[in-house]
C-alpha positions as CSV (number, residue, x, y, z in Angstrom):
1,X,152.5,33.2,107.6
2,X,148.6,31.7,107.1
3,X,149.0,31.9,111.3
4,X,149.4,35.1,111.4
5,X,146.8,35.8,109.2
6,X,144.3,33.3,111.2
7,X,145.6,35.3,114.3
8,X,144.7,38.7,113.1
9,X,141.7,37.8,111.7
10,X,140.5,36.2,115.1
11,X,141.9,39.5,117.1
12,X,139.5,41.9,114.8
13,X,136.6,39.3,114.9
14,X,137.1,39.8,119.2
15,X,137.5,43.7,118.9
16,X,134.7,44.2,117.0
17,X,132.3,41.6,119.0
18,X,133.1,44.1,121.6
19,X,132.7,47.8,119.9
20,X,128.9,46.1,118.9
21,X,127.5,46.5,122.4
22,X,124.1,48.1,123.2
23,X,123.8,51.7,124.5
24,X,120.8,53.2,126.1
25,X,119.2,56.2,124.2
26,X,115.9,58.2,123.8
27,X,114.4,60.3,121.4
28,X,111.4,62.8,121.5
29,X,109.1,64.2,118.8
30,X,108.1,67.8,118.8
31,X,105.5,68.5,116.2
32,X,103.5,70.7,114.5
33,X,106.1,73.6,113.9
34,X,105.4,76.8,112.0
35,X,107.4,79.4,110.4
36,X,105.4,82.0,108.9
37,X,106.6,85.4,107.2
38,X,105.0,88.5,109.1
39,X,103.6,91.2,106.8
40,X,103.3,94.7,105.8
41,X,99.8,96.3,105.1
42,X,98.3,99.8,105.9
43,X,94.5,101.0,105.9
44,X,94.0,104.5,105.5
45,X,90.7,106.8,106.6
46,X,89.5,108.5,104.4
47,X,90.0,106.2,101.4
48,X,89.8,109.2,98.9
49,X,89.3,112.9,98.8
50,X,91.3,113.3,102.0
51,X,93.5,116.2,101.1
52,X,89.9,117.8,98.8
53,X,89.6,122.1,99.6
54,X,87.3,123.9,97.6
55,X,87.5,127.4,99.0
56,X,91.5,128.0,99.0
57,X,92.4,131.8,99.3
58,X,95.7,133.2,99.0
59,X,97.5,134.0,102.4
60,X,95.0,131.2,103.6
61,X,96.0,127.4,105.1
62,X,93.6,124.5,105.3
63,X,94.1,121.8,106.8
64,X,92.8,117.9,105.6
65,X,93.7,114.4,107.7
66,X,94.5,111.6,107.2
67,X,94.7,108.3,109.4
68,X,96.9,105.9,108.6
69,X,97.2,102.1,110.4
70,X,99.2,99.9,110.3
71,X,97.1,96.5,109.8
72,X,100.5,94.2,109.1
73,X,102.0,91.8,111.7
74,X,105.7,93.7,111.5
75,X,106.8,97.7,112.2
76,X,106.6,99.3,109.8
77,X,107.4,102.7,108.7
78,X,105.2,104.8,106.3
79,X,105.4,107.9,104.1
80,X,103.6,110.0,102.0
81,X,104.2,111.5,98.4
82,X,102.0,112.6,96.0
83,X,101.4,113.1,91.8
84,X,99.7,115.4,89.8
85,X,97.0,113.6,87.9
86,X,95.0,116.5,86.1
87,X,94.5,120.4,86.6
88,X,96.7,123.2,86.2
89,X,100.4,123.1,86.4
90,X,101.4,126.3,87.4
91,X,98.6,126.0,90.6
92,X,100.0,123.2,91.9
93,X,103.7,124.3,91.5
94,X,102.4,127.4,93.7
95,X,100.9,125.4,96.2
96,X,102.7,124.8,99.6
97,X,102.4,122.0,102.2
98,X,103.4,121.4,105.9
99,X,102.4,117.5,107.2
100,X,102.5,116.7,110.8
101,X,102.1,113.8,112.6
102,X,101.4,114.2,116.3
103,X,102.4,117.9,116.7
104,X,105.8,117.0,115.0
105,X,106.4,118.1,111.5
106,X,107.2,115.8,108.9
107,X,107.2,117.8,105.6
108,X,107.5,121.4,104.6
109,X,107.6,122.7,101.0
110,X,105.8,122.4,97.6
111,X,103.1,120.5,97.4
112,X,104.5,119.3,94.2
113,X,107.5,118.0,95.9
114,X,106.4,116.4,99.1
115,X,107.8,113.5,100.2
116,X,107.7,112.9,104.3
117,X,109.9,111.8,106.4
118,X,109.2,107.8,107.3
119,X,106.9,108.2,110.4
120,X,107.0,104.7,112.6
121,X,104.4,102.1,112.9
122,X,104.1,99.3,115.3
123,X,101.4,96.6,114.4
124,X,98.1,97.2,115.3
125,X,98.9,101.2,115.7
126,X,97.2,104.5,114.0
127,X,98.9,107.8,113.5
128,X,96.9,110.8,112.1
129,X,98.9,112.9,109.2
130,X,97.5,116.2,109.2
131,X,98.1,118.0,105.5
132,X,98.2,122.0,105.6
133,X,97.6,123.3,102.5
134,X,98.6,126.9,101.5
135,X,97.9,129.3,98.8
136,X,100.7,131.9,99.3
137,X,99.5,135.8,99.6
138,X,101.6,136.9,96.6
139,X,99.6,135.0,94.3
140,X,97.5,137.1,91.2
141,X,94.3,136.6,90.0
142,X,95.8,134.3,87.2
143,X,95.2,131.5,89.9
144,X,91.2,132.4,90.6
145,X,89.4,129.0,90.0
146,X,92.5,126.9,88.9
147,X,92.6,123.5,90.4
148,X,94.9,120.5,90.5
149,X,93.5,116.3,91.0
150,X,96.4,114.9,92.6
151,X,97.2,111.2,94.1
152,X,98.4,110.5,97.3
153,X,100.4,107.4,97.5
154,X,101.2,106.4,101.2
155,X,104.4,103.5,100.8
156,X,105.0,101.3,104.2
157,X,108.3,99.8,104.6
158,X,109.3,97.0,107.0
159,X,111.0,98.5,110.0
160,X,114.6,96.7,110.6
């Protein structure tokens, strides 16, 4: 039995003398590897007043612009809303808007309500928003020298 034992013992000591051999192999280094995360970021021109009329009529449209750019490394796409900050309530219910962007319409409605469609943005690229603002004819008197101070808040969101 202890022969047996010697006798395995010297077969696995062979085998394993002969698994241990050398093999060829390389390796190469690659450095200096960067992931970064790309961005979202606008600019706009003008940075305030850019929707300000001081002569509106009733029956009457003005229009303001806006340019907005899109200073990020990603697409983007952008859209514009707005809040009442001071003023008269009642004006600025009454008030209508249209919003285009490169002859195509993005918003029509209140002023009060506007909220336009996502417009798209490539990095690097500008769109002008043109705002027109109307008064509409069937307005009374009750509106001569009312105003309304409003925000514009213009949200970019990453294209996927």
């Amino acid at each position: 039995m202890k022969r047996i034992i010697l006798l395995a013992c010297a077969v696995g000591l062979v085998v394993s003398v002969g698994v241990a051999g050398a093999y060829f192999n390389a390796q190469r280094s690659i450095a200096d590897n960067v992931i970064r995360a790309g961005t979202v970021s606008v600019s706009v021109e003008p940075t305030s007043s850019a929707v300000s009329i001081d002569t509106l009529a009733p029956g009457t449209a003005q229009v303001r612009s806006l340019r907005v750019t899109n200073d990020g490394t990603l697409p983007c796409t952008v859209s514009v809303t707005n809040a009442r900050r001071a003023g008269v309530t009642a004006f600025y219910n009454a008030l209508e808007c249209s919003v285009s962007s490169g002859g195509t319409e993005v918003y029509r409605g209140l002023l009060s309500q506007m909220k336009t469609e996502p417009v798209p943005l490539a990095p690097g690229e500008s769109i002008v928003l043109d705002f027109a603002v109307l008064l509409p004819g069937g307005v009374d008197n009750a509106h001569a020298g009312d105003y309304t101070r409003m925000t514009l808040y213009v949200d970019a969101q990453q294209q996927r």
